[in-house]
C-alpha positions in Angstrom: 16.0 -18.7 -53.3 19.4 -19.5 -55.5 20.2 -22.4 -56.1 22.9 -23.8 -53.7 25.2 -24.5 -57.0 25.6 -20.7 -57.7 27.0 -19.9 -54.3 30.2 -20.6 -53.3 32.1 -21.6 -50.0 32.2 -18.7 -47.2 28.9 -16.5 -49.1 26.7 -14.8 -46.8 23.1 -15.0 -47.7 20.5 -12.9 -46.0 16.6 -14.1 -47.2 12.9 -13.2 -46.6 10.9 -16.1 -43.8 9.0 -16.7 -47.0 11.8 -19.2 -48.0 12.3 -22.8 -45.8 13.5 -25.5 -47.1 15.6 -27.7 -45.6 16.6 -29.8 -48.1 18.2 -26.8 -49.6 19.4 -25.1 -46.4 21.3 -28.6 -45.6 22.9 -28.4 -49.3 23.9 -24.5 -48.5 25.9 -26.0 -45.1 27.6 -29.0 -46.7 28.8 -26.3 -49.5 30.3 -23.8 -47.0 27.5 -21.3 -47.0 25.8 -19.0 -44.5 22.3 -18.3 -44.8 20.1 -15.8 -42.6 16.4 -15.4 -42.1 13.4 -14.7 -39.9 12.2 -17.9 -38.0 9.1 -18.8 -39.2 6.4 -19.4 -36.6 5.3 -22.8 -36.0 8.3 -24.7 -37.1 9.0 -28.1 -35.8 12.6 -29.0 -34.4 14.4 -30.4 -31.4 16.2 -28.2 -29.2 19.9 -29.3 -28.6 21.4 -26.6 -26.4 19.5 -23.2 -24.8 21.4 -20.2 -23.4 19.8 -16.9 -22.4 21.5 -13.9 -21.7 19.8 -11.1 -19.4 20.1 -7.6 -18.6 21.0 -6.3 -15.0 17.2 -5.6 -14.4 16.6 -9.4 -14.9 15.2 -9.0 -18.7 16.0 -11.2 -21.2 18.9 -9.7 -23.5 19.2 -12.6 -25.7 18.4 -15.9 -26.8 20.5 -18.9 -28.2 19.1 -21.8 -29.5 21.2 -24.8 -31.2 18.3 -26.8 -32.6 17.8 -29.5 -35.0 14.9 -29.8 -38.0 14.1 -33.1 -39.1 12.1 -33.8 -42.1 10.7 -36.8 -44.5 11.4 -36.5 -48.2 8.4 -38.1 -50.3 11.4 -40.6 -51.8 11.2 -41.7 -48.0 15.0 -39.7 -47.4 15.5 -38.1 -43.7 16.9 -35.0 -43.6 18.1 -33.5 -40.5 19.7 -30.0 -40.3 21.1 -28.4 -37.3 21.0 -24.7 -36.8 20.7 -21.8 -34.5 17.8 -19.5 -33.4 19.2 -16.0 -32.1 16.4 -14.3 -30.4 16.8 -11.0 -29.6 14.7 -7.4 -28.1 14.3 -4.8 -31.2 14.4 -1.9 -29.1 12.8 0.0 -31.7 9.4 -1.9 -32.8 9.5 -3.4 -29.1 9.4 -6.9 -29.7 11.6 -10.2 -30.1 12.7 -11.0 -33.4 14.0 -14.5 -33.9 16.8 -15.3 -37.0 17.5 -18.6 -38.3 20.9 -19.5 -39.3 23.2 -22.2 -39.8 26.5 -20.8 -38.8 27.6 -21.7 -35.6 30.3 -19.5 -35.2 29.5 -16.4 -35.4 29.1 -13.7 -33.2 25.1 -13.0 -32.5 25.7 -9.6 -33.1 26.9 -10.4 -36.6 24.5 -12.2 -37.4 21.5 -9.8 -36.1 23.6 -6.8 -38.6 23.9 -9.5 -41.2 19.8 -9.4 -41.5 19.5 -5.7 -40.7 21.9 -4.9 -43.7 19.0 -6.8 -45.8 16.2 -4.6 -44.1 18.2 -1.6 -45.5 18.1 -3.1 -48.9 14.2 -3.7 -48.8 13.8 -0.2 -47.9 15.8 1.5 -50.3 14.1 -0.7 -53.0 10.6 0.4 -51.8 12.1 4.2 -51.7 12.8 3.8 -55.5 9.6 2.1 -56.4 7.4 4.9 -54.5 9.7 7.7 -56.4 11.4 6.4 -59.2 8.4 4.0 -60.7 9.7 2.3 -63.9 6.3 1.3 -65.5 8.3 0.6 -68.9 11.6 0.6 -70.5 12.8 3.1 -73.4 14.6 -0.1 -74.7 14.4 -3.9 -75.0 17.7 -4.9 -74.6 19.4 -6.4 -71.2 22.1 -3.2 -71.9 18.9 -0.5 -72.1 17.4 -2.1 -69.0 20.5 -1.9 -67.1 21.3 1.5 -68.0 18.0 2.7 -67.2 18.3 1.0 -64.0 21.7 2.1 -63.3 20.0 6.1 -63.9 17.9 5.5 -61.8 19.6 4.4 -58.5 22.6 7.1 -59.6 19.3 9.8 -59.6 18.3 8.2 -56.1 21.8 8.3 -54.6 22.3 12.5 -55.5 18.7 12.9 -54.0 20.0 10.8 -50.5 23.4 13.3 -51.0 21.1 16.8 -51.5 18.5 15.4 -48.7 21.5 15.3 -46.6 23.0 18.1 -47.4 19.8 20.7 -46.8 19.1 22.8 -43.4 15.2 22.6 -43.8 13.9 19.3 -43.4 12.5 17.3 -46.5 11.0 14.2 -46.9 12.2 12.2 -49.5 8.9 11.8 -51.3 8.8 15.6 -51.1 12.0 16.4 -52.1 11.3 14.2 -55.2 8.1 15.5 -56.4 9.8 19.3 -56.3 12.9 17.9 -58.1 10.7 16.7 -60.6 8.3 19.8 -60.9 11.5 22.2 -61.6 13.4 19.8 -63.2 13.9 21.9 -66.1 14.2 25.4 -64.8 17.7 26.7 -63.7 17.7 27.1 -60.1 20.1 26.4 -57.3 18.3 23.6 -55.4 19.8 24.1 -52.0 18.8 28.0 -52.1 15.6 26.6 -53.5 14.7 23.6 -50.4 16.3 25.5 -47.9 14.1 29.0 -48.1 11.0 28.1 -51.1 9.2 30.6 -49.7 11.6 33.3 -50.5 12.7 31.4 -54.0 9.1 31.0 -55.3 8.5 34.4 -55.1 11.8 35.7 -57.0 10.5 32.8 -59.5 7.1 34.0 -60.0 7.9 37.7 -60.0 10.5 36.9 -62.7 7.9 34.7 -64.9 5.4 37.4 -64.6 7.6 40.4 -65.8 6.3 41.9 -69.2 9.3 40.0 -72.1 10.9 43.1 -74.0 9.4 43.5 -77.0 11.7 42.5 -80.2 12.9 45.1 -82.7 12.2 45.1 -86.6 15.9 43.8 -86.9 16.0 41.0 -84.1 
């Protein structure tokens, strides 16, 4: 987690359930700043208010907690913190996912894109690793790393772009690992992904053509 000293007032920050502390989640309030996360299970706190919200079948829509932590620093300090819990249905996976925050104010639906918008982040970051694996740098300074990094999510974004772009449907793994194997031929990639059948065989019956044999005077 940063340090609540590097974050201003009215910052949005949107962290793993790896990261609870309240010492430092009751510093990021008294500075003006939102945080987001996953609820942790087990967690200890009072409950101050409770509203649910239901569907028309009767199902439960949403949550709201208003709770409160409370918690003894080993200098014998009491720190209490007062939050919400927004629990809500993930339609997709099927189950309830719970968010921890400590803005009051906003709407839950903001809050529940807030942490989605980090899920996207995760993802795309395991999308490079899996295709764009840098094992090592071709320079040591902060400027070769960046700009090797930079390459790298610039290479990622025209793959998302082509991906997009294609009739025949492509993985991105796929599409990646044929990128890479014809890399350096010239070939028009959308002809290529959208019919490779048909492409590989004008490329193969090109490569396996006889070269013309050079003159005394070439």
């Amino acid at each position: 987690m940063p340090k609540p000293t590097s974050l201003s007032k009215g910052d949005i920050m949107a962290m793993d359930r790896a990261y609870i502390d309240y010492a430092k989640f009751q510093q990021l309030t008294e500075r003006g700043v939102i945080y987001v996360t996953k609820m942790k299970k087990n967690l200890k706190y009072s409950i101050l208010t409770d509203t649910m919200y239901q569907t028309p079948d009767g199902l439960m829509e949403l949550r709201i907690q208003g709770v409160e932590f409370v918690k003894q620093t080993k200098g014998g300090e009491t720190i209490r913190h007062k939050s919400r819990i927004i629990t809500y249905v993930d339609t997709k996976k099927r189950k309830l996912i719970s968010l921890l925050t400590n803005d009051m104010d906003f709407d839950p639906d903001e809050i529940i894109a807030i942490y989605r918008q980090r899920w996207e982040i995760e993802l795309l970051f395991k999308q490079i690793k899996q295709n764009f694996p840098l094992k090592y740098f071709y320079g040591e300074s902060a400027n070769a790393i960046k700009i090797q990094i930079w390459v790298t999510l610039i290479a990622n974004l025209l793959m998302m772009v082509m991906q997009k772009g294609l009739r025949r449907q492509w993985s991105f793994s796929g599409l990646a690992t044929m990128v890479r194997i014809t890399l350096m031929y010239y070939i028009d990639f959308f002809s290529l992904f959208n019919n490779p059948e048909k492409e590989w065989e004008i490329i193969l019956s090109e490569a396996s053509g006889v070269p013309p044999e050079p003159s005394l005077f070439d």
